[in-house]
TORBADO-259940 format. One line per 10 residues: number of its first residue (from 0); their letters; for each residue x, y, z of N, C-alpha, C. Coordinates in steps of 0.02 Angstrom, whole numbers, plus 50000, padded with zeros to 5 digits. Example, Ala and Ser with C-alpha at 12.3 -4.5 7.8 and 13.67 -1.06 7.14 Angstrom:
0> AS> 50660 49716 50390 50615 49775 50390 50660 49835 50390 | 50642 49888 50354 50684 49947 50357 50645 50002 50394 .
END
This chain:
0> XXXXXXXXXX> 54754 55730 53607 54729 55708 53672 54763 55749 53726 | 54726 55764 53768 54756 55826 53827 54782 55783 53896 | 54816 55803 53914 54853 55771 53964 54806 55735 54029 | 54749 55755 54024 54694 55739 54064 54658 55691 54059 | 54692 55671 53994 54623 55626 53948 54654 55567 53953 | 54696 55553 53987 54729 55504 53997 54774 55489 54072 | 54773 55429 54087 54795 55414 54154 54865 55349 54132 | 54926 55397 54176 54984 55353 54152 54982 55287 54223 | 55001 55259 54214 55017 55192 54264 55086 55143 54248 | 55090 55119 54312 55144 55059 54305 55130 55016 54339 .
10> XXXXXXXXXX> 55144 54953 54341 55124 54885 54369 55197 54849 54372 | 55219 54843 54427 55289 54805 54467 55279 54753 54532 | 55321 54743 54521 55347 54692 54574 55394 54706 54616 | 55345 54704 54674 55398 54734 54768 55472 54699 54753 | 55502 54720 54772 55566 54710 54783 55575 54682 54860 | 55619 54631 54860 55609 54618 54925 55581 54552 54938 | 55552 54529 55012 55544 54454 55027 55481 54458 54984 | 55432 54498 54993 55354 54480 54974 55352 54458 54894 | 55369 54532 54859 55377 54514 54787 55324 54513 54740 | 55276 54542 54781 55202 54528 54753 55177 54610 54688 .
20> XXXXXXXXXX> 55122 54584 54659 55156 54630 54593 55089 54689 54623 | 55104 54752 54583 55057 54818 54621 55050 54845 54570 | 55018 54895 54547 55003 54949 54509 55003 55011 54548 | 55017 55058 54511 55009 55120 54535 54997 55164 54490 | 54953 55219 54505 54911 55258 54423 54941 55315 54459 | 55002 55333 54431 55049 55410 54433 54987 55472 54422 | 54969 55470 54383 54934 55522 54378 54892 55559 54426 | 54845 55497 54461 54798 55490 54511 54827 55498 54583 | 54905 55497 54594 54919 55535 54654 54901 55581 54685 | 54912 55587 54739 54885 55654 54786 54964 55694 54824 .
30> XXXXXXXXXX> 54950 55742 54830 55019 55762 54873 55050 55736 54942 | 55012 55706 54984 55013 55675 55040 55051 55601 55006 | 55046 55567 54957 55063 55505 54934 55094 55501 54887 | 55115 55553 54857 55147 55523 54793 55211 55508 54790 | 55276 55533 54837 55350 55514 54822 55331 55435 54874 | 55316 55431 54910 55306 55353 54933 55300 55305 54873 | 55241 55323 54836 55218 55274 54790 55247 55279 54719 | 55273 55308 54720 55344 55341 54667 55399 55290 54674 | 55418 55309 54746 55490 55259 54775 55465 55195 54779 | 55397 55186 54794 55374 55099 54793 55380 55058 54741 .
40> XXXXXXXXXX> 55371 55112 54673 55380 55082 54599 55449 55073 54589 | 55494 55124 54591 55540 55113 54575 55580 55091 54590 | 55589 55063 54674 55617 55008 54713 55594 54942 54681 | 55541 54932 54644 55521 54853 54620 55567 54854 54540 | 55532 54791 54528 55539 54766 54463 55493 54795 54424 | 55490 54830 54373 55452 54862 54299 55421 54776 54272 | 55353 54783 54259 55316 54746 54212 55299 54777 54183 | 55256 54827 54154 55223 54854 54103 55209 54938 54130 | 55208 54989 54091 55200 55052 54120 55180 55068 54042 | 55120 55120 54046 55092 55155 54006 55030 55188 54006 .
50> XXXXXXXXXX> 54984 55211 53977 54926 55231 53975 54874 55217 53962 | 54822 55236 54003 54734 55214 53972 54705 55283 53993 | 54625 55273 53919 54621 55342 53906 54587 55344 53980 | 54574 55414 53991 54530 55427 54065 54453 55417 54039 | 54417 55401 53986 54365 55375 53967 54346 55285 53961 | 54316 55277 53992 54305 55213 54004 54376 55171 54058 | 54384 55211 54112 54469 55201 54130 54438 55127 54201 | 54371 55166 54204 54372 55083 54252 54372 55025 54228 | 54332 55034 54182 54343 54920 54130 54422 54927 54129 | 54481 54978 54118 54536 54969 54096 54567 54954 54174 .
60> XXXXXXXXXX> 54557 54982 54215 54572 54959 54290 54561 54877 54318 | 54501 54857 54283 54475 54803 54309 54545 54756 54288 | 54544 54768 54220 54569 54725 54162 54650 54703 54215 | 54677 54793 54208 54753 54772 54280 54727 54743 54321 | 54673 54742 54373 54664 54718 54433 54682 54654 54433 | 54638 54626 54368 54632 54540 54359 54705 54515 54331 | 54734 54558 54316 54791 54532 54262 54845 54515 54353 | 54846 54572 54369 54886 54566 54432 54871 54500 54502 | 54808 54493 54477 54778 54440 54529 54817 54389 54503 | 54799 54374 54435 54835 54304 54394 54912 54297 54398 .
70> XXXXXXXXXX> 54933 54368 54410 55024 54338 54399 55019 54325 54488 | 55001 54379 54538 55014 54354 54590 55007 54285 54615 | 54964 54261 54572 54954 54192 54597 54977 54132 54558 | 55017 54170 54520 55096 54113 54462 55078 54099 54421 | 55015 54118 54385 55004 54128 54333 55051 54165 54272 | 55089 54118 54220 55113 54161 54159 55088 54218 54123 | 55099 54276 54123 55074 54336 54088 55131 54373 54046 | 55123 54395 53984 55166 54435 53974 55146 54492 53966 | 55193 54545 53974 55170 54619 53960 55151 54642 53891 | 55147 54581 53818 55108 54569 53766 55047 54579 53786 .
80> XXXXXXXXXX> 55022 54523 53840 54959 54477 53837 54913 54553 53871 | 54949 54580 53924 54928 54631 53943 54915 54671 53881 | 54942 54686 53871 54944 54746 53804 54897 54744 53781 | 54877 54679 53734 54811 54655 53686 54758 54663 53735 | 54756 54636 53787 54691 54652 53826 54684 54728 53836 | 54730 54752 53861 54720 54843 53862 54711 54889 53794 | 54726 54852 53759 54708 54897 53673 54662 54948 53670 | 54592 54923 53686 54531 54954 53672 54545 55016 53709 | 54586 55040 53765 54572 55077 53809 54658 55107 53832 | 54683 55109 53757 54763 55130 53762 54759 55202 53712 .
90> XXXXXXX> 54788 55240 53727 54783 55295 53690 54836 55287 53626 | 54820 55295 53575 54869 55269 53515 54902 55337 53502 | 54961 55313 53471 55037 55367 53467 55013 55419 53441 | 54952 55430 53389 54935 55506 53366 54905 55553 53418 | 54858 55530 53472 54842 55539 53537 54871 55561 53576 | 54944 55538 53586 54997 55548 53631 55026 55603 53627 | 55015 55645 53553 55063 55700 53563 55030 55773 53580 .
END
């Protein structure tokens, strides 16, 4: 799988009063934005960081969107539960290299 064929991401939690959880798709940066949203991740808390292939990458977007709606709103999630739902659209370890 070529480095293209896939979009890396992470999903955290602001640091700070708000605390509210974000994603950010590293890959999909632009030069105008990316050490901001770099330092935004890495100032938070790590929930889950990994990849979905760049084929079919919007159902895999949705999937974070909704997952992030549910914890923001105190909903229990684990970065398992995530996982299993992102499967279909995770690039598997032979892929990766």
């Amino acid at each position: 799988m070529f480095e293209s064929d896939k979009v890396m991401f992470q999903i955290y939690r602001e640091a700070g009063y708000n605390q509210k959880y974000k994603v950010v798709y590293f890959t999909e940066l632009h030069d105008y934005n990316r050490e901001t949203e770099i330092n935004r991740a890495l100032a938070g808390e790590s929930f889950y960081d990994g990849f979905i292939r760049n084929f079919k990458k919007d159902q895999a977007k949705k999937i974070i969107e909704e997952a992030i709606r549910r914890l923001n709103e105190g909903e229990t999630l684990s970065p398992q539960d995530l996982e299993r739902e992102l499967a279909e659209y995770t690039p598997q370890p032979a892929e990766m290299s």
